[in-house]
Backbone as a printed PyTorch tensor [residue, N CA C, xyz], in Angstrom:
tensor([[[ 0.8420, -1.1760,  0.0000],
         [ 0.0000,  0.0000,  0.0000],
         [ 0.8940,  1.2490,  0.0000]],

        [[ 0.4530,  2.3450, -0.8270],
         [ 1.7350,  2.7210, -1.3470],
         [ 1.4100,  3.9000,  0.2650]],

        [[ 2.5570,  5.2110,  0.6500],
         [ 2.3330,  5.7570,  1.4250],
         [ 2.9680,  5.3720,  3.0770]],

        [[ 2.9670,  3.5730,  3.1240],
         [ 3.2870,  3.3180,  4.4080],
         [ 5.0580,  3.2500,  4.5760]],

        [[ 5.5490,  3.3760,  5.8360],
         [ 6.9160,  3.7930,  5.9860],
         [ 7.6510,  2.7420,  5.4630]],

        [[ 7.0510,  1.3110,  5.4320],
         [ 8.0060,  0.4460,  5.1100],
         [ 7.8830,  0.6520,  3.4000]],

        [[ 7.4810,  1.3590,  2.8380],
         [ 7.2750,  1.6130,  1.3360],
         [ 8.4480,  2.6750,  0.9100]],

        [[ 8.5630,  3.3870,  2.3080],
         [ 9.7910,  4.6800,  1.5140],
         [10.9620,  3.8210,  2.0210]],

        [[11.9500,  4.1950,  1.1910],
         [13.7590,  3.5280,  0.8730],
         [14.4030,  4.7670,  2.0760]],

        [[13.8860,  5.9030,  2.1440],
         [14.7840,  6.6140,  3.2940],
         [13.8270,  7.5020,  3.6760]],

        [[13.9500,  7.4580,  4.9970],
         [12.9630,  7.8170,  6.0300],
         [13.4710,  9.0500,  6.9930]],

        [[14.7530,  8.8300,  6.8650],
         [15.3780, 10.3500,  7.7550],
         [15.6950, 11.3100,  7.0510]],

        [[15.9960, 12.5290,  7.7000],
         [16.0290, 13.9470,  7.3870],
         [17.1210, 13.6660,  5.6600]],

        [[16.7730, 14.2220,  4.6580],
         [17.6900, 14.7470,  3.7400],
         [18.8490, 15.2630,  3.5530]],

        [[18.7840, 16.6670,  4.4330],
         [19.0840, 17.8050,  4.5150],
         [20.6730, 17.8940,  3.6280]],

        [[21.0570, 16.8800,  4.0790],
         [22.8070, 16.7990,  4.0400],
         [22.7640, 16.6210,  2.1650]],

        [[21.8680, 15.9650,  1.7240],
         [21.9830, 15.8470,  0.0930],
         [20.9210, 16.7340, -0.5210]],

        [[20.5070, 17.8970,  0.2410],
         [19.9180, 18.8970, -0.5460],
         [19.8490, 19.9190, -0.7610]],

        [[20.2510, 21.0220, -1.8140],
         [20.6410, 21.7100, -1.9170],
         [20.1540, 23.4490, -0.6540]],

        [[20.6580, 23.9790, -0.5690],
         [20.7060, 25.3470,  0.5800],
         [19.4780, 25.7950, -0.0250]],

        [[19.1170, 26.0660, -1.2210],
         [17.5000, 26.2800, -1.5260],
         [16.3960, 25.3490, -1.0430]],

        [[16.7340, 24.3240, -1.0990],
         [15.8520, 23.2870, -0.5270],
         [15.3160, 23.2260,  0.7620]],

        [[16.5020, 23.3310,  1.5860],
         [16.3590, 23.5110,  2.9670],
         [16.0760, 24.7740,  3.4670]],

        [[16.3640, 25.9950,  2.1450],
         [15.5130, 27.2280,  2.8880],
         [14.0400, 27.4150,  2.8490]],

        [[13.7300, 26.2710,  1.5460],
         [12.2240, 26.4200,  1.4530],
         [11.7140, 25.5710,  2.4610]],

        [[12.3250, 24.7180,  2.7340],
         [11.2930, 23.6630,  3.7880],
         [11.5700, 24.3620,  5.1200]],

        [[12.3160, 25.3680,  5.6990],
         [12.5650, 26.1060,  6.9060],
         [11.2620, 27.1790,  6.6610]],

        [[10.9200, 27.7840,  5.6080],
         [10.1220, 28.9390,  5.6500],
         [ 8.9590, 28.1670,  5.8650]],

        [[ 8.2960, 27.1880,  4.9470],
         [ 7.2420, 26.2810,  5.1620],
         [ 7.5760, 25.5610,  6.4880]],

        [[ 8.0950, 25.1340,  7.1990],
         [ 7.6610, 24.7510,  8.2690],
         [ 7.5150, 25.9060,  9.7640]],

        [[ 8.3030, 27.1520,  9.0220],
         [ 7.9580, 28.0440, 10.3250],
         [ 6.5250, 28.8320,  9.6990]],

        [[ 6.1050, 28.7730,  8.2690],
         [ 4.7300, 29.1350,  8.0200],
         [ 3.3580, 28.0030,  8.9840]],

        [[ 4.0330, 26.9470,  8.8140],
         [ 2.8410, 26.1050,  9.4250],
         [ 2.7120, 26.1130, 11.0720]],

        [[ 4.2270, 26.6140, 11.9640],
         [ 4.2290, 27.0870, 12.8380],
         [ 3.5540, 27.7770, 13.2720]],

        [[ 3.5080, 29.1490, 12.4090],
         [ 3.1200, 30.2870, 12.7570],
         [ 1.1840, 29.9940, 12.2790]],

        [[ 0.7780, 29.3930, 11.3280],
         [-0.3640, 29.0550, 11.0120],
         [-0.9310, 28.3080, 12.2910]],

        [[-0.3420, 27.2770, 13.4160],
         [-0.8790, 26.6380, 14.1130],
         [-0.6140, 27.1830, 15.6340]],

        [[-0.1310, 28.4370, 15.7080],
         [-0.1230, 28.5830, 16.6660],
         [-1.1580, 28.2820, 17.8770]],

        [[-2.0220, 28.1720, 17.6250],
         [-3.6680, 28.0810, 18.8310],
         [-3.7360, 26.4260, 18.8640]],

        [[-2.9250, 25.8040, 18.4670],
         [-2.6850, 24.3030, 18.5300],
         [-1.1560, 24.0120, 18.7740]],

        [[-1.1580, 24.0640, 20.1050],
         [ 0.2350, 24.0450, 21.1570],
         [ 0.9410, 22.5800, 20.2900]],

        [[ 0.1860, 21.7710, 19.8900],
         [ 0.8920, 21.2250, 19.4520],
         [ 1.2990, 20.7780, 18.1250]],

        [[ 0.3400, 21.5170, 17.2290],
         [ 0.8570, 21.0390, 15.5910],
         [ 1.8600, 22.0630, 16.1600]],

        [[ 2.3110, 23.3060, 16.5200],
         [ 2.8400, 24.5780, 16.5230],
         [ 4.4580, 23.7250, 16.9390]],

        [[ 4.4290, 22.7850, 17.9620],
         [ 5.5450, 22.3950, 18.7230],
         [ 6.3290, 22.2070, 17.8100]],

        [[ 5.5800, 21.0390, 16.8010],
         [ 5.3690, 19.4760, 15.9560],
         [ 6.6680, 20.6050, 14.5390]],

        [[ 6.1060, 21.4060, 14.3200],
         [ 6.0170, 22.3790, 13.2280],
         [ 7.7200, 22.9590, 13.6320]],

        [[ 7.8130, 23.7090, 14.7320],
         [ 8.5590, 24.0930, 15.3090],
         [10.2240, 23.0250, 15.4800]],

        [[ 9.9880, 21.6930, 15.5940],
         [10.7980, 20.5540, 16.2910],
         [11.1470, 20.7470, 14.6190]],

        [[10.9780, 21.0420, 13.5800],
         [10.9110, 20.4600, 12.7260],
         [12.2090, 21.7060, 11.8770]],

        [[11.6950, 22.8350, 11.9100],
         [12.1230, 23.8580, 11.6260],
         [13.9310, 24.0820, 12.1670]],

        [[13.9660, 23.3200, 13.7500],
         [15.0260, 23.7030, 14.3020],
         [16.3550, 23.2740, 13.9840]],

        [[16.1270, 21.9980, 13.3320],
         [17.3120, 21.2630, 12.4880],
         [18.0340, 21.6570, 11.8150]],

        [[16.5430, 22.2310, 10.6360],
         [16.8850, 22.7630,  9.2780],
         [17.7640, 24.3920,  9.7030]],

        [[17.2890, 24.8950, 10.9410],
         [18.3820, 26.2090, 11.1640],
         [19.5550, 25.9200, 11.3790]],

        [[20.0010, 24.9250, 12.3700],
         [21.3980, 24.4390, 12.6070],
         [22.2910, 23.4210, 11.6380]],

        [[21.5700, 23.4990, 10.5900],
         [22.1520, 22.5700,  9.3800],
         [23.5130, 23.2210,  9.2840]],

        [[23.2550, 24.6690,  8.6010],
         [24.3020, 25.5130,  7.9140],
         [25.2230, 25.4060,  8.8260]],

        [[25.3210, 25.8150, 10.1870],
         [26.1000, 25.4430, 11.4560],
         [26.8170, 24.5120, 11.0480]],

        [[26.4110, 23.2250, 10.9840],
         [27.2710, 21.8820, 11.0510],
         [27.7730, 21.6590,  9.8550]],

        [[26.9420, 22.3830,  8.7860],
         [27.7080, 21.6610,  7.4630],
         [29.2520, 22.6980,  7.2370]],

        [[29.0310, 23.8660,  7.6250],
         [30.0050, 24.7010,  7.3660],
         [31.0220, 25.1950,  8.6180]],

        [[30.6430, 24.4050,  9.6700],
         [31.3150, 24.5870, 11.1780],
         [31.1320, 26.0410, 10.7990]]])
């Protein structure tokens, strides 16, 4: 059934094989859905946990 986790080949973060545009768009979209869910403590968290990676990427990839 297509969709279920054992169906995708890689399941963790990208980030490291995608390009600095990539990861700036999925940082703006996930602090848009942040900021969209705020009155839901927790899509907002969910949204947030998600966003924080993608900021400290550049950090680690470029010390």
């Amino acid at each position: 059934m297509p969709g279920h986790a054992h169906d995708r080949a890689i399941a963790s973060p990208q980030a490291a094989v995608r390009t600095c545009a990539q990861n700036d768009q999925d940082m703006a979209l996930t602090t848009c859905i942040a900021d969209a869910n705020r009155s839901d403590k927790d899509a907002a968290a969910d949204a947030g946990g998600s966003v924080s990676p993608l900021r400290d990427w550049p950090l680690l990839q470029h010390g």
